[in-house]
C-alpha positions in Angstrom: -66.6 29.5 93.8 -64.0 30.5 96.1 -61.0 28.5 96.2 -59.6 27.3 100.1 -56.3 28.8 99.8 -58.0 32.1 99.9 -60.3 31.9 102.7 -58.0 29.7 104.7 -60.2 27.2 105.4 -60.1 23.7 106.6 -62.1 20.6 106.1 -62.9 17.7 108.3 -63.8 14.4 106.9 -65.4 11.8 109.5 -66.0 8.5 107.6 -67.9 6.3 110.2 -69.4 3.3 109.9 -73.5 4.9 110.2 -72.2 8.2 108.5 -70.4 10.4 106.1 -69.9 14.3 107.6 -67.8 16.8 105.7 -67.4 20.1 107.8 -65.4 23.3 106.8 -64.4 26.3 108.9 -62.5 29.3 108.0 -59.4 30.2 110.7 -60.0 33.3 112.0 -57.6 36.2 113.2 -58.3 35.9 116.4 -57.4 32.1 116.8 -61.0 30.2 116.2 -62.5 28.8 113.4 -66.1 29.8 112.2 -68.0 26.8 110.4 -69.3 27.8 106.9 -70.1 24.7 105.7 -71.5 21.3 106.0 -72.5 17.8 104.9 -73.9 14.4 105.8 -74.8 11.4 104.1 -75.4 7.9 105.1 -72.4 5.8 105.4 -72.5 2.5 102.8 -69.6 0.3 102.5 -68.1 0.5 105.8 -67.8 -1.5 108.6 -66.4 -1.2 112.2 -64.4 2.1 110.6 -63.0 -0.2 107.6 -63.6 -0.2 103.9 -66.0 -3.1 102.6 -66.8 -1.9 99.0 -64.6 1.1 97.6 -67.0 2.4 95.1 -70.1 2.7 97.8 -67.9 4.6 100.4 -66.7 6.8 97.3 -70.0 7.5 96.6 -71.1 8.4 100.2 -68.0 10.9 100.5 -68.7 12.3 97.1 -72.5 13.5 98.5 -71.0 14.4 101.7 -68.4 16.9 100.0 -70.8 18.3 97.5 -73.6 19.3 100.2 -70.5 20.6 102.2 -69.1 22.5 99.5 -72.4 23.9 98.0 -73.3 25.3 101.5 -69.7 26.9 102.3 -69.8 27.9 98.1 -66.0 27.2 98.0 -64.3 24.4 96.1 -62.0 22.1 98.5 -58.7 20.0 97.8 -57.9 18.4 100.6 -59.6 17.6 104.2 -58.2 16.2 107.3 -59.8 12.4 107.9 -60.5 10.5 110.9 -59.7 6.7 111.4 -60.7 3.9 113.6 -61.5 0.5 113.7 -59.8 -2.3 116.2 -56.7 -2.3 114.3 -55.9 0.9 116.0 -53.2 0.4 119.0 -51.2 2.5 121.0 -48.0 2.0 123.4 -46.2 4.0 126.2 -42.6 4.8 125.2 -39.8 6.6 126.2 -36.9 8.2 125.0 -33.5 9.7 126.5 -30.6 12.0 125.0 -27.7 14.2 126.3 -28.8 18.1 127.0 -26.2 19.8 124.7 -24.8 22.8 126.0 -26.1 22.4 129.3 -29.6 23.7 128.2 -32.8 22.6 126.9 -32.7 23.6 123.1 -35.8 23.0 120.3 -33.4 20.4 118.8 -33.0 18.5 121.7 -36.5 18.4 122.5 -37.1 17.3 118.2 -34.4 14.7 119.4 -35.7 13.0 122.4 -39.3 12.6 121.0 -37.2 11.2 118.0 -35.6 8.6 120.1 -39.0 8.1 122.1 -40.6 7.1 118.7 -38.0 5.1 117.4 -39.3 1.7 118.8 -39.2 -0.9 116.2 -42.9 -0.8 114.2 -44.1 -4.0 111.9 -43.8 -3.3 108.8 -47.7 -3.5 107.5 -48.1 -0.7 110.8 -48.5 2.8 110.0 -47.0 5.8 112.7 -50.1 7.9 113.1 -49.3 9.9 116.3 -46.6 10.4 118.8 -47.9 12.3 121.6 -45.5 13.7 124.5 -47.0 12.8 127.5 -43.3 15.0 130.0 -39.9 15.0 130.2 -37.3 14.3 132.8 -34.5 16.0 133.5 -32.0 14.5 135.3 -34.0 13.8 138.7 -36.9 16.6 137.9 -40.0 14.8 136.9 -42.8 15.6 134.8 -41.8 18.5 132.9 -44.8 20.1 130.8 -41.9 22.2 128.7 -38.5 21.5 128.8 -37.2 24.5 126.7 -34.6 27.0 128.4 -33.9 24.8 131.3 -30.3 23.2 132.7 -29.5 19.8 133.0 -27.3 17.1 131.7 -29.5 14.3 130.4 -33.4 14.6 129.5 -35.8 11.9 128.7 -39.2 12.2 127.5 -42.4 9.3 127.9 -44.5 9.7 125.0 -47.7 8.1 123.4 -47.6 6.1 120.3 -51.2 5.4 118.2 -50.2 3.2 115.4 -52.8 1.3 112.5 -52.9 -1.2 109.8 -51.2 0.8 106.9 -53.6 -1.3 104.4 -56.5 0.0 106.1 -54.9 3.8 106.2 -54.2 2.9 102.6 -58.3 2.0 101.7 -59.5 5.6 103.5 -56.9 7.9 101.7 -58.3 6.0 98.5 -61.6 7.0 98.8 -60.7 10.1 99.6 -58.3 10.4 96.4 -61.0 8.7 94.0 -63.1 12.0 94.9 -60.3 14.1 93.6 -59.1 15.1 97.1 -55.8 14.6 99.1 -55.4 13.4 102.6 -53.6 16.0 104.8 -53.2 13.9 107.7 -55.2 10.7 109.6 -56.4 11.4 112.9 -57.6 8.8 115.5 -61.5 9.6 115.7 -61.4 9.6 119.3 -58.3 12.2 119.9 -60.0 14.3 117.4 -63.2 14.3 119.3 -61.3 14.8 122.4 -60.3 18.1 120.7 -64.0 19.2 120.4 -65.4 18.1 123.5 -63.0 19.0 126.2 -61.9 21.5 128.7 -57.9 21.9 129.6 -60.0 21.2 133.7 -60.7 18.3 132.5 -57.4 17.1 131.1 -55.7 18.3 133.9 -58.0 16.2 136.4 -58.4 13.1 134.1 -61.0 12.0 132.0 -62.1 9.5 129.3 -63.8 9.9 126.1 -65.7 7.2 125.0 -66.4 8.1 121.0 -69.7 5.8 120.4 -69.8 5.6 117.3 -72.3 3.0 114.7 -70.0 0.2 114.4 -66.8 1.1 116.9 -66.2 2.5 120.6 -63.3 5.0 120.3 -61.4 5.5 124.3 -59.0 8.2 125.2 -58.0 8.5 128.7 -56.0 12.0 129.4 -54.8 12.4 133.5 -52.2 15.4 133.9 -53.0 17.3 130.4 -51.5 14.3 129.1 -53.0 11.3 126.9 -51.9 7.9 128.5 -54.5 5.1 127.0 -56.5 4.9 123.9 -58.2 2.2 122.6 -60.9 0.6 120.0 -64.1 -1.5 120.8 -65.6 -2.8 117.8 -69.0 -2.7 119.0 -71.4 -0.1 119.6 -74.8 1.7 117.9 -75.4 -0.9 115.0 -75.5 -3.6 117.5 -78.8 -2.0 119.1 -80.0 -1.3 115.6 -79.6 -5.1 114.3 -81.7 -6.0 118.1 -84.4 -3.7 117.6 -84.6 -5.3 113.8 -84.5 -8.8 114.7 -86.5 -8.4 117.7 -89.4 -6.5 116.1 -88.9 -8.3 113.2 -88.7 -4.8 111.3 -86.5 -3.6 108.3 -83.7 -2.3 109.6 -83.6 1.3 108.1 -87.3 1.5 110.3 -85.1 0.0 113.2 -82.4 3.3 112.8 -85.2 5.1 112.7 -87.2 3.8 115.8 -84.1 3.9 117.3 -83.4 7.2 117.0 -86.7 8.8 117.9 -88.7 6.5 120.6 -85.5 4.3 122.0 -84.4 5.0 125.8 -81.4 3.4 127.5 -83.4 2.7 130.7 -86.6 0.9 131.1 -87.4 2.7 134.4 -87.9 6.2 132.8 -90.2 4.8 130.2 -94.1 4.7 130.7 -95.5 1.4 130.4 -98.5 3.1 128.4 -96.6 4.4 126.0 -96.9 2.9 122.4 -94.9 3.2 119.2 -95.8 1.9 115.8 -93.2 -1.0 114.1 -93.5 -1.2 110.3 -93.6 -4.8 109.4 -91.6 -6.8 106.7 -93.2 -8.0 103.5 -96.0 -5.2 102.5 -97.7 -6.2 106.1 -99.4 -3.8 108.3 -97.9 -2.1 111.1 -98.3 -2.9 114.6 -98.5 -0.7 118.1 -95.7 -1.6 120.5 -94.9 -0.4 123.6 -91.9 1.9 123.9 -91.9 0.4 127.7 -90.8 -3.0 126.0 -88.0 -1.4 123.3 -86.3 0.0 126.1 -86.5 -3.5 127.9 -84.7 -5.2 124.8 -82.3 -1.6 125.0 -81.3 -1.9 128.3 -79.0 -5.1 128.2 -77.1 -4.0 125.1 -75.9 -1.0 126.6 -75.2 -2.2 129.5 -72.7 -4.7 127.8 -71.3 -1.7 125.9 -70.6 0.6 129.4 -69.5 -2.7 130.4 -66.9 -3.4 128.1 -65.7 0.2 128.4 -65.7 -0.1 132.4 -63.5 -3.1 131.5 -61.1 -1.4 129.5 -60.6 1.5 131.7 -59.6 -1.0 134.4 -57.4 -2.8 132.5 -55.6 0.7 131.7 -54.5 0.7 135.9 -56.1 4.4 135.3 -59.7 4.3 136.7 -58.4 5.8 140.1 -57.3 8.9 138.4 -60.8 10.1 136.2 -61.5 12.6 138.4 -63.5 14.5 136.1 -65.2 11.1 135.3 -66.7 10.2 131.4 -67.4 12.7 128.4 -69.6 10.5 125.8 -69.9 11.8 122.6 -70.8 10.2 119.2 -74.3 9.6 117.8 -75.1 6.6 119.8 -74.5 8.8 123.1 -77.4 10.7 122.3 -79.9 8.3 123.4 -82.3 9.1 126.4 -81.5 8.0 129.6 -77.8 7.2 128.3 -76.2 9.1 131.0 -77.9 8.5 133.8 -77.1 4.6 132.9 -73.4 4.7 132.3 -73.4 6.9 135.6 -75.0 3.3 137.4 -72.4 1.5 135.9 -69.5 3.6 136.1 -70.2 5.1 139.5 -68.3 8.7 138.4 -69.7 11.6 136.4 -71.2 11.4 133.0 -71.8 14.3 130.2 -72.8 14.2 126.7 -69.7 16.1 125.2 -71.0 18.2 122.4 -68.2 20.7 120.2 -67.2 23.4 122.6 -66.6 27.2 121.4 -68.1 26.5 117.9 -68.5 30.1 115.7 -70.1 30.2 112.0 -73.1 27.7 111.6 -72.8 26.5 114.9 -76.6 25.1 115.1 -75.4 22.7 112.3 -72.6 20.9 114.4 -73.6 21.5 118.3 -74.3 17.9 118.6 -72.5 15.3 119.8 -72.2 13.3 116.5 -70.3 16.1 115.0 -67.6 15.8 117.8 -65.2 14.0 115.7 -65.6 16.0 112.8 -65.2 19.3 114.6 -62.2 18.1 116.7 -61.0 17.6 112.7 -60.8 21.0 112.3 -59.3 22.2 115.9 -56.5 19.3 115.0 -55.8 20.7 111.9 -55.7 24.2 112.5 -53.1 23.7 115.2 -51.0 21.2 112.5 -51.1 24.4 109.9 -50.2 26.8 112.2 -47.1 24.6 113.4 -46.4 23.8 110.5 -46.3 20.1 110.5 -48.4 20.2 107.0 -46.4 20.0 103.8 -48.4 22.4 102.6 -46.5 25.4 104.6 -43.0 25.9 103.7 -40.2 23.6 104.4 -38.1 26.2 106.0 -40.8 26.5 109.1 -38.9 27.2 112.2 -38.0 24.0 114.1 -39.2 25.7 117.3 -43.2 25.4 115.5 -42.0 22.0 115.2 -41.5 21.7 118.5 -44.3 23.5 120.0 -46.4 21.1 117.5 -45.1 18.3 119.3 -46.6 20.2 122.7 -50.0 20.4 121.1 -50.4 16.7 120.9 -49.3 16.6 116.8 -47.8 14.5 115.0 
């Protein structure tokens, strides 16, 4: 087996609350990365994107890594993870220092973001990204890059995501009970904003909604820039556990119905369509129509577009989505899911699916691979700014700097 350092390959590990997915891609010269390798396995042992029982999460990373790293036939050491879960919770700051010298240096920039992130954090909180959203300088607003330029005074607003350093603490021992090492955490939803989006898009404003089994992940960029993120802890398992009660049917036959016969809108469904529901209890199955899942379908997500819609609001940023909603995540596969949250949003709607994938892209051009894709976009901009202890620790501060520019931390 090959070993990473010689391919230059990265790993993404998304540990959701429905499913495990290991991806690798090798960086190549031109910039991209090509997938050669990949993995999923059922999720057991976590809920709402937290740890419930160590050793079953262990177990369903362990599967995920070994199918990952028999297909890619390489032998991996550490991966780049995604977190979530409603502990998550993010803050507008901002920061100000002097311009020494009359002109915009690298260090002054490292300095202001510095100050920006200094704001007192509790102690059982964990710093997982500060994000630059522009700079001022003196009475010039939003500067994109301040480098090079005169003033006397510069300030900087930036974007703190913060989480519950017990809960960082479970994930990154999972992953080290597997005999890996975490190179960084990554909110799910910033990394699936990496996958899914176009710099139009980010420019105009849009939000991500990451709908995942057991959490809704939000990002809201406007100006290139993120300004809100946020954590729902509802979403796809809540229409499984329905369809289960409702039907009265096991609920691995629930996921499953789910999946293939389940539409978010009654009114595209025929009402002479029938499905079969395996009972409980060794009985026999019995023909439903698909015309009266979508009926029991239909409320839940409308509370779940709902409660986003609500969010958004709250964020003062609705008026500036121009380019409207990208969902992505498993659960924003379902039929009939777009044209809904169009209905309830009143803007435009996509399915955002990885972007500009190379390698085995038929393996991950689906939208619940976003997250672990975006993985491997975050982290080959981290290695190649060298914000990862793995590169030396006489980088250039100007990478540094430029990291911060990327959206790094």
């Amino acid at each position: 087996m090959s070993k990473v350092a010689e391919r230059k390959l990265i790993v993404g590990l998304d540990m959701g609350t429905s499913k495990v997915k290991a991806v690798v891609g090798e960086m190549l010269e031109d910039g991209g990365i090509s997938i050669v390798g990949v993995g999923s396995h059922s999720a057991k042992g976590m809920d709402k994107g937290g740890v419930n029982d160590l050793n079953l999460v262990v177990q369903s990373v362990q599967r995920a890594i070994d199918e990952m790293e028999l297909m890619a036939d390489c032998r991996v050491s550490s991966v780049f993870m995604s977190i979530s879960g409603r502990h998550v919770q993010c803050q507008n700051e901002s920061g100000m220092v002097p311009i020494n010298n009359q002109e915009v240096t690298p260090e002054d920039v490292d300095n202001v973001i510095h100050a920006a992130r200094s704001v007192p954090i509790a102690a059982e909180r964990r710093l997982l990204h500060v994000l630059p959203q522009e700079f001022t300088i003196d009475v010039q607003e939003g500067i994109k890059n301040p480098v090079g330029m005169s003033g006397v005074r510069m300030e900087a607003e930036a974007h703190i995501i913060t989480c519950a350093d017990d809960m960082a603490k479970n994930l990154i021992k999972c992953v080290e009970r597997c005999e890996l090492s975490a190179d960084q955490l990554i909110f799910s939803a910033l990394a699936s904003s990496y996958a899914v989006l176009t710099e139009d898009e980010k420019e105009l404003g849009v939000c991500v909604v990451d709908i995942g089994g057991g959490t809704m992940d939000i990002v809201i960029y406007t100006d290139g820039a993120i300004r809100h993120t946020a954590v729902l802890p509802v979403a796809g398992n809540q229409i499984t556990s329905d369809i289960a009660k409702i039907f009265r049917t096991p609920i691995s036959h629930a996921e499953e119905i789910k999946i293939n016969y389940a539409c978010a809108l009654k009114d595209m469904v025929s009402m002479e369509e029938s499905i079969e529901v395996p009972s409980v209890g060794g009985r026999p199955s019995r023909a439903m129509s698909r015309h009266t899942l979508a009926e029991v379908i239909e409320p839940r997500y409308q509370e779940l577009f709902e409660l986003v819609h609500e969010e958004i609001r709250a964020s003062g940023l609705e008026e500036q989505i121009a380019a409207g909603i990208v969902l992505t995540g498993g659960t924003a596969k379902m039929e009939g899911a777009v044209e809904f949250a169009e209905e309830i949003f009143q803007m435009p709607v996509r399915v955002g699916e990885p972007l500009g994938v190379k390698g085995l892209a038929e393996y991950v051009e689906d939208a619940s691979f976003a997250t672990a894709v975006g993985l491997l976009q975050y982290g080959k901009l981290t290695l190649q700014s060298g914000s990862v202890s793995s590169k030396p620790v006489t980088e250039s501060l100007w990478h540094r700097v430029q990291s911060w520019f990327k959206g790094e931390f």
